[in-house]
C-alpha positions in Angstrom: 15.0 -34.0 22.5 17.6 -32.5 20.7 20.6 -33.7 23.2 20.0 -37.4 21.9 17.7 -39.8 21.1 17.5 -43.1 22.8 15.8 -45.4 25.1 17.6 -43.3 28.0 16.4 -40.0 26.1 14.0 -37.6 26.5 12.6 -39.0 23.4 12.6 -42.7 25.5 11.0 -42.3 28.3 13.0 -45.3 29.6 13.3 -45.7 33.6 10.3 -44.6 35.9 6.8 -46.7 36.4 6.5 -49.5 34.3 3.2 -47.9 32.8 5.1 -44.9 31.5 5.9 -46.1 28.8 2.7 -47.9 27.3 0.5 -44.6 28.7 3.0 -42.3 26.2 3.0 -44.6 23.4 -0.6 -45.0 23.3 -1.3 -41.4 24.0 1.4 -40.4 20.9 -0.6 -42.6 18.7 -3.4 -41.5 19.3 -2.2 -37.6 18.9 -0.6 -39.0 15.8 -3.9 -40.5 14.1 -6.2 -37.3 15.7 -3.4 -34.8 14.5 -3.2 -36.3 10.9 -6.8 -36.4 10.5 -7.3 -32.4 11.5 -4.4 -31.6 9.2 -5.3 -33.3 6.4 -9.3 -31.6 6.6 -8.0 -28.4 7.2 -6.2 -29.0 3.6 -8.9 -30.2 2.0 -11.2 -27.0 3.5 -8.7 -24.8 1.9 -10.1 -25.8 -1.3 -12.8 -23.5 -0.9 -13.9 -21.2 -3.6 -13.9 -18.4 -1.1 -10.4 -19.1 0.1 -8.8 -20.0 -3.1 -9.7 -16.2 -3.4 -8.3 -15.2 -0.3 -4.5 -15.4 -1.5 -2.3 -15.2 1.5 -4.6 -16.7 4.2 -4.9 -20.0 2.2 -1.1 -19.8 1.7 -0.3 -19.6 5.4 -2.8 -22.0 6.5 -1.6 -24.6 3.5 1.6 -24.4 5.1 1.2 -24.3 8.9 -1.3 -28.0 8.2 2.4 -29.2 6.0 4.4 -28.3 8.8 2.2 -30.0 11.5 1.7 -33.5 9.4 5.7 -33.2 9.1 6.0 -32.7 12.8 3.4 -35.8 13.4 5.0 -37.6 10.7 7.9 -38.4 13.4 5.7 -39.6 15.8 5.9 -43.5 14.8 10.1 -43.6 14.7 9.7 -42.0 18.4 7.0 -44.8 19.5 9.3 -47.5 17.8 12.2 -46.2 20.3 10.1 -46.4 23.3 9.0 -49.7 23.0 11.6 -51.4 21.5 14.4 -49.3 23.9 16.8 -49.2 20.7 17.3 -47.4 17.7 16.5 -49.3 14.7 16.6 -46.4 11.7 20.0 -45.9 11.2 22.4 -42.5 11.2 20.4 -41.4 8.1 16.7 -41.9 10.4 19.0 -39.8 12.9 19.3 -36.6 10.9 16.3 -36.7 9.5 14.5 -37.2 13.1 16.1 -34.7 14.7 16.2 -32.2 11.3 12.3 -32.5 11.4 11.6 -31.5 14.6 13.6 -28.2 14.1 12.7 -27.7 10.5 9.0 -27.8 11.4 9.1 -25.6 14.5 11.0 -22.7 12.6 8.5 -23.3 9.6 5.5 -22.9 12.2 6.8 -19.7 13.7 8.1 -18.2 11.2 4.8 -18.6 9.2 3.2 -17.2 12.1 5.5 -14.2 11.8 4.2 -13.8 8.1 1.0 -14.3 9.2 0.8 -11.6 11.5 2.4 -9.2 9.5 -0.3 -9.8 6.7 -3.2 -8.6 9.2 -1.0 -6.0 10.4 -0.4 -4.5 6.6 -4.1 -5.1 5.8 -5.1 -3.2 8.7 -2.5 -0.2 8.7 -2.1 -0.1 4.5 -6.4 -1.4 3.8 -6.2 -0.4 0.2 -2.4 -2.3 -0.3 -3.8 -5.2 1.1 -6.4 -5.5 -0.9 -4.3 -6.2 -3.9 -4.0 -9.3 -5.8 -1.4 -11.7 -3.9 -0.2 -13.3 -7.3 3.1 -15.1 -6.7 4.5 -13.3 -3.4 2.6 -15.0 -1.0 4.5 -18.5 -2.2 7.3 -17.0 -2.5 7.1 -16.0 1.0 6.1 -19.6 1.7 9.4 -21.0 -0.4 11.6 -18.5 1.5 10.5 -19.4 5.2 11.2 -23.0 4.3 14.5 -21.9 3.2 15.3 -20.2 6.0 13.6 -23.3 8.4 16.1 -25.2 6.4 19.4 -23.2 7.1 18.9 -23.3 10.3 18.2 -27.1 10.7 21.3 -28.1 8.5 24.0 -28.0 11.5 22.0 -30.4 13.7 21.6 -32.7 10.4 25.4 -32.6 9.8 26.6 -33.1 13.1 24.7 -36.0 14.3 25.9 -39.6 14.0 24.9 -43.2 15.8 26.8 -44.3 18.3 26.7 -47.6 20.2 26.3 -47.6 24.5 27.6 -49.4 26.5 26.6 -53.6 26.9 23.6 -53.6 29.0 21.7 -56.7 31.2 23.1 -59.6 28.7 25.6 -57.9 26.3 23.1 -56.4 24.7 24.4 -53.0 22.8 21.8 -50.0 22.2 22.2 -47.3 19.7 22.2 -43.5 20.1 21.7 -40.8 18.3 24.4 -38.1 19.5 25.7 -34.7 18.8 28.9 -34.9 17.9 29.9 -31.1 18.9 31.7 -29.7 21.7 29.8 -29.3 24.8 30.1 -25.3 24.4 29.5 -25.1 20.6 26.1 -27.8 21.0 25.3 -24.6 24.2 25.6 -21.7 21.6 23.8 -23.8 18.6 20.7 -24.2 21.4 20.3 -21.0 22.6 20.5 -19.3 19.0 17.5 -22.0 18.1 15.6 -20.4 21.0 16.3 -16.9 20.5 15.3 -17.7 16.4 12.4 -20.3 17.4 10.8 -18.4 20.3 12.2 -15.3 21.3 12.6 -13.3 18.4 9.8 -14.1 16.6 7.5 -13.4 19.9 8.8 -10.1 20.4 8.1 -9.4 17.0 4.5 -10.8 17.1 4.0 -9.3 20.3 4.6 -6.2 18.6 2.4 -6.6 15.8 -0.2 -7.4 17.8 0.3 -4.2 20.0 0.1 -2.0 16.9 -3.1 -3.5 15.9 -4.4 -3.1 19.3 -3.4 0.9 18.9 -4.7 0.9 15.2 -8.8 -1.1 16.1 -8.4 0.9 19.8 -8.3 4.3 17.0 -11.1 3.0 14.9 -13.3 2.7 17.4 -12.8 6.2 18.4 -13.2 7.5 15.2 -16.3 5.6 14.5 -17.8 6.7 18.2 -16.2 10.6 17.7 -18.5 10.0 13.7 -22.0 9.5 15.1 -24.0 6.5 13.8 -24.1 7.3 10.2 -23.0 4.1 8.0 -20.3 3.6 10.3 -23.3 2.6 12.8 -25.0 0.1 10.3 -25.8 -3.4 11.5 -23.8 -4.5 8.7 -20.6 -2.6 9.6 -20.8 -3.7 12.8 -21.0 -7.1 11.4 -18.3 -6.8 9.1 -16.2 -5.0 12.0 -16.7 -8.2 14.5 -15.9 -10.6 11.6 -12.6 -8.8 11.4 -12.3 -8.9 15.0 -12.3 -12.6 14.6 -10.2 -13.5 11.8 -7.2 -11.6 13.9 -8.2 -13.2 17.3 -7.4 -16.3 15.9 -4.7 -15.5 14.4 -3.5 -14.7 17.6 -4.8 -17.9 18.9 -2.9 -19.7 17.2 0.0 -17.5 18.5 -0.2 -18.1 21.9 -1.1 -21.7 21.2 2.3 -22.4 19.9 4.0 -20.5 22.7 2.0 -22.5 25.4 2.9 -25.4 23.6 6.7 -25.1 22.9 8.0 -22.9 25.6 8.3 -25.4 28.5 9.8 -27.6 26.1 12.7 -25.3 25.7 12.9 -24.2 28.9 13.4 -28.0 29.9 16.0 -28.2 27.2 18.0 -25.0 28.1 17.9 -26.4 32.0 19.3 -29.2 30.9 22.2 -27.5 29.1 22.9 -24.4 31.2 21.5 -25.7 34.9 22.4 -30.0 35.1 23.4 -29.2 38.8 19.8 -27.6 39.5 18.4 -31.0 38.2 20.6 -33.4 39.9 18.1 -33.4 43.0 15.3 -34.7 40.2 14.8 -38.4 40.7 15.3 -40.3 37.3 11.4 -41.1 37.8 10.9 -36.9 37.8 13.5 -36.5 34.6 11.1 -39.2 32.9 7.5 -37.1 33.4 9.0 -34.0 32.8 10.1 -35.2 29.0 6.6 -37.2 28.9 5.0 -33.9 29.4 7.5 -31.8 27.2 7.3 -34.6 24.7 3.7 -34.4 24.8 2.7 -30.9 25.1 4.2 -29.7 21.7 2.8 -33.3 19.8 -0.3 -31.7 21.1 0.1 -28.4 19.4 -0.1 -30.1 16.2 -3.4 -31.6 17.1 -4.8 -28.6 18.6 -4.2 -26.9 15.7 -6.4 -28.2 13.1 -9.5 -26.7 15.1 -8.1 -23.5 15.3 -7.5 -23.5 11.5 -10.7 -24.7 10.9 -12.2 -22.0 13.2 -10.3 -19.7 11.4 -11.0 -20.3 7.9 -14.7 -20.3 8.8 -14.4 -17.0 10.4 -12.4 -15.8 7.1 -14.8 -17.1 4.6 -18.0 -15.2 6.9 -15.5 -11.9 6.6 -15.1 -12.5 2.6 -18.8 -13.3 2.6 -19.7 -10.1 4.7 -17.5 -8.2 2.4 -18.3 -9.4 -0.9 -22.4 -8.7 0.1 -21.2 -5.2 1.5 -19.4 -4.4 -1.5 -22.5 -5.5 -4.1 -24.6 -3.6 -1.9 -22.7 -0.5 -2.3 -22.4 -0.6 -6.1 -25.8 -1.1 -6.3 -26.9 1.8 -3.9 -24.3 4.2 -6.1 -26.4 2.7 -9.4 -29.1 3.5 -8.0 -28.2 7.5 -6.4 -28.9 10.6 -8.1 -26.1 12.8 -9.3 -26.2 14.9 -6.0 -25.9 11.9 -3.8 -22.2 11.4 -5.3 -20.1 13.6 -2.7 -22.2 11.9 0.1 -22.0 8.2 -1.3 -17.9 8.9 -1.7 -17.9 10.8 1.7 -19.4 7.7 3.4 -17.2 5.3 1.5 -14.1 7.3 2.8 -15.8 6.9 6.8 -15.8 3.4 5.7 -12.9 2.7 5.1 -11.0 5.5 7.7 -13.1 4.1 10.4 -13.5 0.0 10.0 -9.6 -0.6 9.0 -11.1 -2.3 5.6 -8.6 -5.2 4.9 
């Protein structure tokens, strides 16, 4: 999508079955009206009491909804283009097309990178985590948009309209084209991926291993501890919540990878392989961007239920916490004098054992 945008495109369609094209502009309305509508809930269920105390949770997921009705947002210029088979919105509507579709995807990942490293923290550093978020976690927010941004600005800059060539009756369509050198537009590409996808995945994908190590330890301790509190119904309540929140987390993760990685490795074919696709049938080209196309449209509508999901689990976790937490103060009110060493001995367990976050 990023080579040009036209009714010969990826982003066209054009050429293939006559039904193509109705079957992908129906299908992106539809992802377009279902996507909108999941986005906009999940905003309006971060407006929860409990996650308006959450701090960086409500932060992320505030911004990953943004960057999703952004991403959707582009969805009716792309429609026009199929239908009509020309470009109608101008260079400007060319910048800010193509800009959107890069600025979103860095802001998506790049969240997820902050995302992760949040459970990660709260998990190795419990009692760090559990201070107040105050300003960081926007500021955070502000800087990943930033960064979205500076990355984004060289497509927006070197992208003009051009006019094609006079088609069946002199009619002349409009493109939106790159206007670097073949070489340069290679290297701009493949630093997207590596900054889109493959950095930030082998950074998650470490994250994620070192919370595997650090719950894999845990549960050793707890079984090496006996039952004790550690054994509880309630901790092991509280423990599976926990278990949740970061499985989808990580949901979400591999969601966006499903979602987005054919779509680069169709783009980087493209650009590094044109040979290996010259056996492809224009019909074959024409499905393969309909699925691309399609697929990471459709990351933006699954999305919403995994928020949703995940805020849910969340709010059972602060929930589980908050009761936990009342019921220990109460228990220490409660104690004689001698219980003290016992009481702080179990709260140490607690908190050694369960990776409180």
């Amino acid at each position: 999508c990023f080579t040009s945008v036209s009714p010969a495109s990826p982003r066209s369609g054009g050429g293939g079955a006559p039904w193509v094209t109705p079957l992908l502009g129906s299908t992106l309305v539809a992802m377009c009206v279902l996507g909108a509508a999941g986005n906009l809930y999940t905003l309006a269920v971060t407006r929860s009491a409990a996650l308006r105390r959450a701090g960086s949770m409500r932060v992320f997921i505030i911004n990953l909804a943004a960057a999703d009705l952004l991403y959707l947002a582009t969805i009716p210029f792309v429609v026009c283009t199929y239908f009509a088979r020309d470009w109608f919105f101008g260079e400007t509507g060319c910048r800010l097309l193509l800009s959107l579709d890069l600025l979103t995807m860095h802001a998506s990942v790049f969240v997820l990178v902050a995302m992760s490293l949040e459970r990660y923290r709260a998990v190795a550093t419990p009692f760090g985590a559990r201070r107040p978020p105050g300003r960081r976690h926007w500021l955070a927010a502000l800087g990943v948009w930033a960064a979205a941004t500076a990355l984004t600005l060289p497509m927006m800059v070197m992208i003009q309209l051009r006019e094609g060539r006079p088609g069946a009756g002199g009619l002349v369509k409009r493109i939106c084209y790159p206007t670097w050198k073949p070489e340069a537009f290679r290297a701009y590409l493949t630093l997207l991926f590596f900054t889109s996808m493959l950095v930030p995945g082998l950074v998650m994908g470490g994250l994620y291993t070192g919370l595997a190590h650090h719950y894999w330890v845990a549960q050793a301790n707890l079984v090496r501890g006996g039952s004790g509190r550690g054994g509880t119904a309630l901790s092991r309540l509280r423990r599976q919540l926990k278990y949740r929140v970061v499985g989808m987390v990580f949901s979400i993760v591999v969601a966006h990878w499903v979602c987005f990685l054919p779509f680069w490795a169709w783009q980087l074919a493209k650009l590094f392989s044109p040979e290996a696709l010259r056996s492809l049938s224009h019909a074959a080209h024409t499905y393969l961007n309909f699925f691309v196309t399609c697929l990471t449209y459709g990351n933006s509508c699954v999305n919403p239920l995994l928020y949703t999901l995940l805020t849910r689990n969340y709010r059972d976790y602060l929930a589980q916490r908050g009761q936990n937490s009342g019921s220990s103060r109460a228990e220490q009110a409660s104690a004689p004098p001698a219980n003290h060493a016992a009481q702080d001995s179990e709260t140490t367990l607690e908190c050694d054992g369960h990776l409180k976050y």
